[in-house]
SEVEX-285037 format. One line per 2 residues: their letters; for each residue x, y, z of N, C-alpha, C. Coordinates in steps of 0.05 Angstrom, whole numbers. Each point is the difference from the previous one (the first is absolute). Layout:
// residues N
A> X/Y/Z/X/Y/Z/X/Y/Z; ... .
// end
This chain:
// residues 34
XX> -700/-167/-523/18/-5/23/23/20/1; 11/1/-21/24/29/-8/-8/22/10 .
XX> -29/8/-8/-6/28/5/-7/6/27; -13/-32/7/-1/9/37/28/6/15 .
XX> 26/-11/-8/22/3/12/10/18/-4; -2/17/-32/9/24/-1/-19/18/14 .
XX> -20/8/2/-16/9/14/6/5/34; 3/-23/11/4/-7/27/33/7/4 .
XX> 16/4/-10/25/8/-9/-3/29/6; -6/12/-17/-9/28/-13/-17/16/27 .
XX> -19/-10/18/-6/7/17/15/4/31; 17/-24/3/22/-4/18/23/25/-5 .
XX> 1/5/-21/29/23/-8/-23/21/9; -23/8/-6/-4/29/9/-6/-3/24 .
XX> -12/-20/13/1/3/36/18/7/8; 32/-22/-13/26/14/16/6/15/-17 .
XX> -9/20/-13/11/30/0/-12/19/14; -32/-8/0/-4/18/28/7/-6/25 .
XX> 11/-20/15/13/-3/21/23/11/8; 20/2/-31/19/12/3/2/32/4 .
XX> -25/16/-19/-5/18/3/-4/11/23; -26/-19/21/-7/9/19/34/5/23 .
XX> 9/-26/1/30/1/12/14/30/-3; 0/0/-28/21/25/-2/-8/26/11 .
XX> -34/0/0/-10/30/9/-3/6/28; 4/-35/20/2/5/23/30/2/-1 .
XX> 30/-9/-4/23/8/4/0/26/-6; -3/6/-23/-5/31/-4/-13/24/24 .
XX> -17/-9/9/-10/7/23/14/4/27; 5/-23/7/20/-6/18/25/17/-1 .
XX> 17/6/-21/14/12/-1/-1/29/-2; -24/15/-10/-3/22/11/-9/15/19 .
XX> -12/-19/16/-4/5/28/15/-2/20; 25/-20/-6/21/-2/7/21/13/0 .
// end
């Protein structure tokens, strides 16, 4: 049960780091086109 939550945990943090990533490379974007 632990390991499913750390697991399911653990997967949720790298989704939202690539979300955040993706975010930053479109602001990034945005701003030099700008």
């Amino acid at each position: 049960m632990l390991l499913g939550v750390a697991a399911y945990c653990e997967t949720q943090m790298v989704v939202g780091y690539g979300d955040i990533l993706k975010r930053l490379e479109v602001v990034t974007t945005y701003l030099l086109v700008g």
